[in-house]
C-alpha positions as CSV (number, residue, x, y, z in Angstrom):
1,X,3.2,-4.9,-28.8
2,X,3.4,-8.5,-27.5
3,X,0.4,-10.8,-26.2
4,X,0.7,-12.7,-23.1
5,X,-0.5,-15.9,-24.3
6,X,-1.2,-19.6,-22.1
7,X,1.8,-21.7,-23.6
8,X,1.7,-25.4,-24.2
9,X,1.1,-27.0,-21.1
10,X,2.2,-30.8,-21.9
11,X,0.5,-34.2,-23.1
12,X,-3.9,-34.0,-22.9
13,X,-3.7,-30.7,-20.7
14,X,-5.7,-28.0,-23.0
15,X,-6.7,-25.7,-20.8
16,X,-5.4,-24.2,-16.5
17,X,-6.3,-21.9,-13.9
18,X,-5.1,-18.2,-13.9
19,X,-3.7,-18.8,-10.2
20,X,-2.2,-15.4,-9.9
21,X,-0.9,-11.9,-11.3
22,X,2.9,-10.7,-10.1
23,X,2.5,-7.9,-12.3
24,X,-0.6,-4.9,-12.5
25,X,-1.3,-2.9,-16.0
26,X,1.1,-0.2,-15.9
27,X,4.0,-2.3,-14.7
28,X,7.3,-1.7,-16.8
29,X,8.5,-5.6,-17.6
30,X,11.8,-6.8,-18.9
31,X,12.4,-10.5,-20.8
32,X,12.0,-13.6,-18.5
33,X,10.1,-11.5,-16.2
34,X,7.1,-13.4,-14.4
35,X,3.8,-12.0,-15.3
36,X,1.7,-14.7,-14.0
37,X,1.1,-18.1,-12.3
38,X,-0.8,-21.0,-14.1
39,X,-2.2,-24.3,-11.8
40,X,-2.4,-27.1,-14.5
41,X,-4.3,-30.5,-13.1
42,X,-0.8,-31.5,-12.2
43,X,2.0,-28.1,-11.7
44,X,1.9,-24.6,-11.7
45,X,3.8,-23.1,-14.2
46,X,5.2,-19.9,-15.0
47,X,4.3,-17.6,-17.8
48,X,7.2,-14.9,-18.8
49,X,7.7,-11.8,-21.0
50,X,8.5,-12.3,-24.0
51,X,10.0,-9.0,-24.6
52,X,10.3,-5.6,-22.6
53,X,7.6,-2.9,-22.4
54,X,5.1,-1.9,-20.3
55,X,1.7,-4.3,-19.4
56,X,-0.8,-2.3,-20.9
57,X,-3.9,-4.9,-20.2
58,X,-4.8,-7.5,-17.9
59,X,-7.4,-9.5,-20.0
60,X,-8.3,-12.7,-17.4
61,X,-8.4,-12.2,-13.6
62,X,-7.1,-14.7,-10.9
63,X,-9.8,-17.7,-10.2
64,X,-10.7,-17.8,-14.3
65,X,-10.0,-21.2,-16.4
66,X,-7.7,-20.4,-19.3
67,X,-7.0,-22.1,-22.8
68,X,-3.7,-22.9,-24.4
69,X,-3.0,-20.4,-26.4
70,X,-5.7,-17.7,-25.1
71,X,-4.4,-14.1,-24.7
72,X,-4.5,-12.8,-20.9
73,X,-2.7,-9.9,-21.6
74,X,-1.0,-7.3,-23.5
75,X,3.0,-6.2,-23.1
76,X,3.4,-2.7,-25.1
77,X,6.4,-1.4,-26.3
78,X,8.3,0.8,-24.0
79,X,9.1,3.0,-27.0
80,X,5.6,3.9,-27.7
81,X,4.1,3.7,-24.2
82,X,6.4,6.5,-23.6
83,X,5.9,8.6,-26.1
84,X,2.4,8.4,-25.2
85,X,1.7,7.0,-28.6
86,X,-0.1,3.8,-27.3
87,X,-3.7,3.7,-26.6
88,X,-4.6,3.5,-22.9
89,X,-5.3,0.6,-20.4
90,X,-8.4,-1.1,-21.4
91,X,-10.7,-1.2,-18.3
92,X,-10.8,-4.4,-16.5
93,X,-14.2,-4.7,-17.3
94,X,-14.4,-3.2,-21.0
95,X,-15.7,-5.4,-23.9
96,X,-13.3,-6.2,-27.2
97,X,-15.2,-5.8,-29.8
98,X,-14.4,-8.8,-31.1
99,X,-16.3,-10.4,-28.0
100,X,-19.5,-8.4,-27.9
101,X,-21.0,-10.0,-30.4
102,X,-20.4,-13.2,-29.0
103,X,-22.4,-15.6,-27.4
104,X,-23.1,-14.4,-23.9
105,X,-23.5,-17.8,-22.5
106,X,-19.5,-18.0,-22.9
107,X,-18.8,-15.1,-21.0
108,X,-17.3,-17.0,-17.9
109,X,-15.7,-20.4,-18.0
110,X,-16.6,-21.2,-14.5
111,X,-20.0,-20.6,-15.5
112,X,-19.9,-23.1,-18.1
113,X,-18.0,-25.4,-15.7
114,X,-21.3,-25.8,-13.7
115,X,-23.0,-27.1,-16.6
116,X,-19.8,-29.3,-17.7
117,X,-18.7,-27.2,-19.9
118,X,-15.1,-26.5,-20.7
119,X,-14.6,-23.4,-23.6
120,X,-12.3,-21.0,-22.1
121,X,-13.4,-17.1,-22.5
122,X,-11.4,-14.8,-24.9
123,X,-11.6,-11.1,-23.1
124,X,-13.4,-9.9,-20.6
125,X,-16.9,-9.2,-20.8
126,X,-19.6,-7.7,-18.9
127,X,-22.8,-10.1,-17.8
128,X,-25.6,-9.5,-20.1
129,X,-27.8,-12.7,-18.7
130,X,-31.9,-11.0,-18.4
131,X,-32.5,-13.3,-15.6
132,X,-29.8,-11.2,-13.3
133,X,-31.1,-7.6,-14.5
134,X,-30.3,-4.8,-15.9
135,X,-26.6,-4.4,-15.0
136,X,-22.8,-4.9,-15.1
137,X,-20.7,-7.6,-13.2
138,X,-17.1,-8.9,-13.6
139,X,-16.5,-12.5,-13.7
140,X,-14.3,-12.6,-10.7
141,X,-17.1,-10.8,-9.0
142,X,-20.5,-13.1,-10.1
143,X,-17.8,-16.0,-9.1
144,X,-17.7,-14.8,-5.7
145,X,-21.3,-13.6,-5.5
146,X,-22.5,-17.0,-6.9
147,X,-20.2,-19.1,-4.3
148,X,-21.6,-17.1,-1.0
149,X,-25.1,-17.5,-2.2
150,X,-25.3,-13.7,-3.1
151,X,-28.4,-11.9,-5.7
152,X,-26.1,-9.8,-7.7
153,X,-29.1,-7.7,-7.9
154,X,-28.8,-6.7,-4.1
155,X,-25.7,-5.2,-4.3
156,X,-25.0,-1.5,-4.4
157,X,-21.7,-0.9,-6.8
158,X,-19.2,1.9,-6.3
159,X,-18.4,2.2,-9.2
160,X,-20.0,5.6,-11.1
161,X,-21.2,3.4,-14.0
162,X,-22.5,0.7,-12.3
163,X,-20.4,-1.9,-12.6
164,X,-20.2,-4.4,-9.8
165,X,-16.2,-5.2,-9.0
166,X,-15.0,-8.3,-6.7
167,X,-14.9,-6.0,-3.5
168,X,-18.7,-4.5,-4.3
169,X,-19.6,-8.0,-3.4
170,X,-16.7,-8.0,0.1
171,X,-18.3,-4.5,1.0
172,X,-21.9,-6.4,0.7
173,X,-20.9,-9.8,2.4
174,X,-19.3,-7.2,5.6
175,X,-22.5,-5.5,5.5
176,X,-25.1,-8.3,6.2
177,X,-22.3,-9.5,8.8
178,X,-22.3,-6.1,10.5
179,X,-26.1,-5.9,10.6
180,X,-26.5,-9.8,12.2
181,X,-24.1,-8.8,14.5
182,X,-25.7,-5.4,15.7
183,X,-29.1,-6.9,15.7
184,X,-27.7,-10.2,17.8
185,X,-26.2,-7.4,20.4
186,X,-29.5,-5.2,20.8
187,X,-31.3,-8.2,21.6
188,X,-32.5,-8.7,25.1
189,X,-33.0,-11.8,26.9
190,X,-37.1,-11.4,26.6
191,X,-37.0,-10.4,23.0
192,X,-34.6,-13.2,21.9
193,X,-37.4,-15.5,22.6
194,X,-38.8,-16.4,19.1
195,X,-42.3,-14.9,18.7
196,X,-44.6,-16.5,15.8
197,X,-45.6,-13.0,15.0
198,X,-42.4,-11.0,14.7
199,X,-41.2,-10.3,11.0
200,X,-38.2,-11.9,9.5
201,X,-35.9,-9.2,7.5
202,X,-33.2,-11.8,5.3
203,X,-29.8,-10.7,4.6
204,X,-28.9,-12.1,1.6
205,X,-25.3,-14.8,1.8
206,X,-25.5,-14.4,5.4
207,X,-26.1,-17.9,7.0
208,X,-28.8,-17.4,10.3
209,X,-27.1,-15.7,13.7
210,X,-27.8,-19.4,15.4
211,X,-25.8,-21.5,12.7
212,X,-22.7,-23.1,13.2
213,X,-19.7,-21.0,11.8
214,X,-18.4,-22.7,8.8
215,X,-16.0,-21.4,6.1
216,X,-16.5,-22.3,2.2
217,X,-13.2,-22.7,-0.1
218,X,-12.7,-24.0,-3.5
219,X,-10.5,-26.2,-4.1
220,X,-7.7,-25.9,-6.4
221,X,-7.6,-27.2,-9.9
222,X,-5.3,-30.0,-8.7
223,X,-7.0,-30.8,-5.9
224,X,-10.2,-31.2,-8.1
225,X,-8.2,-33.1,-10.5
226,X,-7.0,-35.8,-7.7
227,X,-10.6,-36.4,-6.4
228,X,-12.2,-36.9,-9.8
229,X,-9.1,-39.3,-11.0
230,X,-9.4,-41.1,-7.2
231,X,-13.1,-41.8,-7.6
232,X,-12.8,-42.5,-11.7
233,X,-10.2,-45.2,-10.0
234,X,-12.4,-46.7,-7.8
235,X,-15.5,-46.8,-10.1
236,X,-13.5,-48.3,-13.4
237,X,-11.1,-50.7,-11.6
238,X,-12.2,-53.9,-10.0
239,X,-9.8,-52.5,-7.0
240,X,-8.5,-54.9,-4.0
241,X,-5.7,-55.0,-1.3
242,X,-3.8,-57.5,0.2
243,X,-1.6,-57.3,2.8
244,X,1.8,-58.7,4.3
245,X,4.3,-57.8,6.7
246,X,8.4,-57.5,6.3
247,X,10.7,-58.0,8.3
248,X,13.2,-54.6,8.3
249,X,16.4,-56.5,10.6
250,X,18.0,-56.9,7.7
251,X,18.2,-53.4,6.0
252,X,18.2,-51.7,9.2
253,X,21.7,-53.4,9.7
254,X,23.0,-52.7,6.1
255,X,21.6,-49.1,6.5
256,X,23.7,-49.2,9.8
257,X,27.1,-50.7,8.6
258,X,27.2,-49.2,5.1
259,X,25.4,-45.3,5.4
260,X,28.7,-43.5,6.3
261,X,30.6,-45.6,3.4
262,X,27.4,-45.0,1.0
263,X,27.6,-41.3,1.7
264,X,31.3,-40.4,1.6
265,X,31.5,-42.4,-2.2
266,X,27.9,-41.5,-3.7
267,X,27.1,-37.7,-1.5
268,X,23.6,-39.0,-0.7
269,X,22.3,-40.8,1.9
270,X,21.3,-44.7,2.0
271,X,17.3,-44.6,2.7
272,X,14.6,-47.3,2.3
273,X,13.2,-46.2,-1.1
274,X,15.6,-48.0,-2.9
275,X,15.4,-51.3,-1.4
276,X,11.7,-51.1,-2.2
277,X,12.0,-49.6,-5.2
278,X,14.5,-52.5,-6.4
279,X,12.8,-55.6,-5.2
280,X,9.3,-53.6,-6.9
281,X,11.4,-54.2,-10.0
282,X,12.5,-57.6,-9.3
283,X,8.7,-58.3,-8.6
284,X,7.4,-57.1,-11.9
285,X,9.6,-58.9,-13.9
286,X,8.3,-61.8,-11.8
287,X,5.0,-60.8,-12.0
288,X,4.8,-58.9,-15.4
289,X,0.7,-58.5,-15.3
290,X,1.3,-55.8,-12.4
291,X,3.3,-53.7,-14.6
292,X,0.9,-53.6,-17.4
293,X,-2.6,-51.6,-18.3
294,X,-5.7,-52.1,-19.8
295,X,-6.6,-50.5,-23.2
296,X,-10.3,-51.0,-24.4
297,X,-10.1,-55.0,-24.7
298,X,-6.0,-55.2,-24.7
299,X,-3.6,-55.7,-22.3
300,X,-0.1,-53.1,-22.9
301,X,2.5,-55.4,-21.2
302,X,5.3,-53.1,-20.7
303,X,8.9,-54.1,-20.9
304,X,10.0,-50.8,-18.7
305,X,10.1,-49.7,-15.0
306,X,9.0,-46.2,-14.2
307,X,8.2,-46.3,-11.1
308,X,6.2,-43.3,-9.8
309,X,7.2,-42.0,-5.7
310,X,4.0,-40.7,-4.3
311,X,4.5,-37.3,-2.8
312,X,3.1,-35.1,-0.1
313,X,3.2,-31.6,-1.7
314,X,1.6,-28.5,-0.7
315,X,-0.7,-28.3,-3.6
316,X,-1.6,-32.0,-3.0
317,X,-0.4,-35.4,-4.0
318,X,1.6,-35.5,-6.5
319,X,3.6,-38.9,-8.1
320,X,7.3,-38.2,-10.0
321,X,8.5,-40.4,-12.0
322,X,11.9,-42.5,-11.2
323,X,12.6,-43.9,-15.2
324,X,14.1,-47.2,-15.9
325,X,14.6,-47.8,-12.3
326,X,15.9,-51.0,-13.1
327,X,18.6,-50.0,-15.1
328,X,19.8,-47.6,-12.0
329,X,22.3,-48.7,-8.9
330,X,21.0,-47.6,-5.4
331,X,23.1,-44.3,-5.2
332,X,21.0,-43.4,-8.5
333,X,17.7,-44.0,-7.2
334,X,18.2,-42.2,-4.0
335,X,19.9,-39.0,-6.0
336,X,16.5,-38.8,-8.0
337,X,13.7,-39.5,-5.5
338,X,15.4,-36.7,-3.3
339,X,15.6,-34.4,-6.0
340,X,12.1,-34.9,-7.2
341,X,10.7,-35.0,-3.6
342,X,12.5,-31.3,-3.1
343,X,11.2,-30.2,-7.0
344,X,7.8,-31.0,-5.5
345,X,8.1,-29.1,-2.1
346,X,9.1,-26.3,-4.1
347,X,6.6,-26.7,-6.7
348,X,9.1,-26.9,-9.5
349,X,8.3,-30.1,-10.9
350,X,7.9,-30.8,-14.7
351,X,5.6,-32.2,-16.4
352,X,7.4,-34.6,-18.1
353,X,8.3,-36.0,-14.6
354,X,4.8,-36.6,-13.7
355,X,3.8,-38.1,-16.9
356,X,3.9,-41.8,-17.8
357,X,4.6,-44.7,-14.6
358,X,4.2,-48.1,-14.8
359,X,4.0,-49.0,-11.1
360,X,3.1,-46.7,-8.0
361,X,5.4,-46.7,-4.4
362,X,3.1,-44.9,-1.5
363,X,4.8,-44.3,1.9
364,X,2.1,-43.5,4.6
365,X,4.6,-44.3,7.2
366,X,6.6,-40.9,7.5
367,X,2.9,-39.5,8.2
368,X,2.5,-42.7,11.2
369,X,0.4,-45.2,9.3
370,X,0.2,-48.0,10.3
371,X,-2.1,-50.0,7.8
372,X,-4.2,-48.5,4.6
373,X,-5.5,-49.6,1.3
374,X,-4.0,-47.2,-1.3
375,X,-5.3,-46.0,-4.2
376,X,-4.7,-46.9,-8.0
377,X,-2.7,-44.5,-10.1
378,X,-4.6,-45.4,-13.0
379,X,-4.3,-46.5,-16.0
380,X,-1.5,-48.7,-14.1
381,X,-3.0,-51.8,-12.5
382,X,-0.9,-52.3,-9.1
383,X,0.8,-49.9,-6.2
384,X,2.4,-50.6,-2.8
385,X,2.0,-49.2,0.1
386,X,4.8,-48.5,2.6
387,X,3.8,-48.2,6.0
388,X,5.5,-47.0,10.0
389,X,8.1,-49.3,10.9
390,X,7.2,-51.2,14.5
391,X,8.9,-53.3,17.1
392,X,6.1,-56.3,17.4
393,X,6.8,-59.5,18.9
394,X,7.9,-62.0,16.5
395,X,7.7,-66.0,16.7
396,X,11.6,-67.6,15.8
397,X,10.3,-70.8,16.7
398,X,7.6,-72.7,19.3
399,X,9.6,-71.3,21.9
400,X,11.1,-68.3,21.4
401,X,9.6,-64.9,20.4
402,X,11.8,-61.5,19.5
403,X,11.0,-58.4,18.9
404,X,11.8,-57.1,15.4
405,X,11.2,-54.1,13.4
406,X,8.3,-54.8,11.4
407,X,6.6,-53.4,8.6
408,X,2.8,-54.0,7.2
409,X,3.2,-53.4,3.4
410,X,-0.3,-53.4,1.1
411,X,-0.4,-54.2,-2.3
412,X,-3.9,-52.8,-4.4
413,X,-4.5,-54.4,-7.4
414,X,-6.9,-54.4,-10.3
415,X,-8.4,-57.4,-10.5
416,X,-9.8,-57.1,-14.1
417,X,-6.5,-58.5,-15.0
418,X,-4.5,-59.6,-12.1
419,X,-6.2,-62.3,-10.0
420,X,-5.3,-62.5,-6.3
421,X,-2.9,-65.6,-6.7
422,X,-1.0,-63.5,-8.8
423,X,-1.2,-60.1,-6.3
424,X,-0.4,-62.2,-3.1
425,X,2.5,-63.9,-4.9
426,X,3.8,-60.8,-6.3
427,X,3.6,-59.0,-2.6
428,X,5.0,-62.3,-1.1
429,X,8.3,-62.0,-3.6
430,X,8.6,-58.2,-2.2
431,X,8.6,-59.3,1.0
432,X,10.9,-62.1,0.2
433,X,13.7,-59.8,-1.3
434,X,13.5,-57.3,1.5
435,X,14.0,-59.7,4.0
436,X,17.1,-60.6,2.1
437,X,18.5,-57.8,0.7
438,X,22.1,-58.4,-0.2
439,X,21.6,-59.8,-3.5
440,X,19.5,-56.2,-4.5
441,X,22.5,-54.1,-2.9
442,X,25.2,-55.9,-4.7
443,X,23.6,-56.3,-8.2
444,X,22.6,-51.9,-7.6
């Protein structure tokens, strides 16, 4: 017998979010085989077998927070699960006896989230709370109840013991849906006058026939995980942006001239990141107060460049890390942002290449920005924001103007420790370099 445990899930994470089952009890498993999928505050990971047999329980459901190290399951040996030596399937629902003599407040971790709460649950266990009544509920099923606004106590189980199962509550929610609908469909124009006298019947977690239609969803751990470190960014930092604009003649022609050269010798293609990413670095060692952070009444001057590539991933923003960027040529830096940008579209990426960064690179121009005031990653103190490139009128001289590709670039800052000489300087020296970019493409 093996148990399915949550593994180690990195630096500070102690706890995910059973994001879904690919296997059911009564599955036959083989090693490596994926039993489930985990959302962390920053990747989903994979949990495998650990050795072949047969999953003989399913301990935690889809939805439910998870500890490292909690058992979610139980792999059986295919020996004794075939010789019908093994004791069968626990029921979904059933109580270990380990956990029945524990404290029923613990019984669901999304319960004890509302409160702020973080302990994970062992096992299953069925709700034993007197103000909800005299009966059984599974957690995935007082989840969904308590999300729709539902009484547990309204709804009729199937179940021959009473237990009241995830699709109790569906079956419940269809019915008050089917009965607003009927009753919207018998009424005739006089009657659907309202009349101070006629009686009200409520159907419970059905919203009024006459309200707007509106769908509720939770948002994933991640997701949740981005808001609360956005705000915590805005509320701790003393946050501000200044702006500049660049000039993009320059690389646009060296993109031009050197991309089908660049590709045949390096097999990747000559993009914009890098030129950014390389006069950041010449910046910061300029400017080394933008590449430091703030610890209690210290300042961590670091002497490295990670530089983290904010990107646009399914599950939500997510920023890989590029390390030492200044001790890699161009070719290097283009090989690993592409690589990490496809690891995030596929959901792949590690967390060791999410952890750490020294200074952020956010380009809201592939989505069409034009201007915005990005975000701190904290704890780091400054990130740039790329934005859509734009043929504006320039002025040469007092009498002739051009057109010329033109890009608005933002700096935020956290002014704490980096005044705004400092942060308009440092944005002015970006600017400067990728105006003039041949010294960054030589020395890469």
């Amino acid at each position: 017998m093996a148990e399915i445990k949550v593994p180690e899930l990195g630096e500070s994470i102690t706890e995910g979010t059973l994001h879904k089952w690919h296997v059911q009890e009564g599955d036959t498993v083989h090693f490596g085989d994926v039993l489930a999928e985990l959302e962390t505050d920053k990747v989903n990971l994979e949990i495998s077998a650990e050795e072949d047999g047969i999953v003989e329980r399913i301990a935690r459901h889809a939805g439910e927070n998870v500890a490292v190290g909690e058992i979610i399951g139980i792999i059986s040996a295919q020996s004794s699960a075939a010789s019908g030596g093994n004791p069968p399937a626990a029921d979904e629902n059933s109580v270990d006896s380990k956990t029945a003599g524990a404290d029923v407040n613990a019984v669901s971790s999304s319960a004890s989230a509302t409160s702020g709460g973080t302990a994970a649950v062992t096992a299953d266990a069925v709700d034993t709370n007197e103000e909800r009544g005299d009966y059984h509920a599974t957690p995935s099923a007082r989840k969904m109840a308590r999300e729709q606004g539902i009484d547990l106590r309204n709804i009729r189980p199937q179940d021959p013991v009473g237990r009241i199962r995830e699709e109790d509550v569906q079956a419940h929610t269809a019915a008050g849906e089917t009965v607003m609908k009927e009753a919207g469909d018998k009424r005739s124009p006089a009657s659907a006058a309202p009349k101070a006298s006629a009686p009200t019947v409520p159907v419970v977690g059905v919203q009024d026939a006459a309200a707007k239609p509106a769908e509720r969803v939770r948002m994933s751990r991640r997701r949740q995980t981005i808001a609360k470190r956005l705000v915590e960014a805005q509320q701790t930092a003393a946050m501000l942006t200044t702006f500049n604009e660049v000039d993009m003649s320059a690389i646009m022609d060296i993109r031009k001239r050197r991309k089908t050269t660049f590709r045949e010798k390096h097999d990747v293609g000559l993009g914009f990141m890098s030129f950014f990413t390389k006069a950041i670095v010449g910046a910061l060692k300029a400017y080394p107060l933008l590449n430091a952070e703030i610890d209690g009444e210290d300042i961590i001057m670091k002497k490295y460049y990670d530089i983290g590539i904010a990107v646009a991933a399914k599950e939500g923003l997510v920023v890989p890390v590029v390390r030492d960027a200044d001790r890699l040529g161009f070719a290097e830096i283009e090989k690993q942002i592409g690589e990490l940008a496809e690891k995030a579209r596929t959901n792949s990426l590690t967390l060791s290449e999410l952890q750490g960064g020294t200074f952020t690179i956010t380009n809201g121009g592939v989505f069409g920005s034009l201007l915005s005031t990005p975000i701190l990653n904290s704890p780091q103190v400054g990130i740039l924001g790329m934005h859509t490139i734009q043929l504006r009128p320039v002025a040469i001289d007092e009498e002739r103007t051009v057109n010329r590709p033109m890009m608005y670039i933002a700096l935020s800052y956290d002014h704490r420790i980096v005044d705004g000489a400092e942060a308009v300087s440092f944005l002015r020296t970006v600017k400067e370099l990728l105006e003039d970019p041949e010294t960054l493409l030589l020395e890469g």
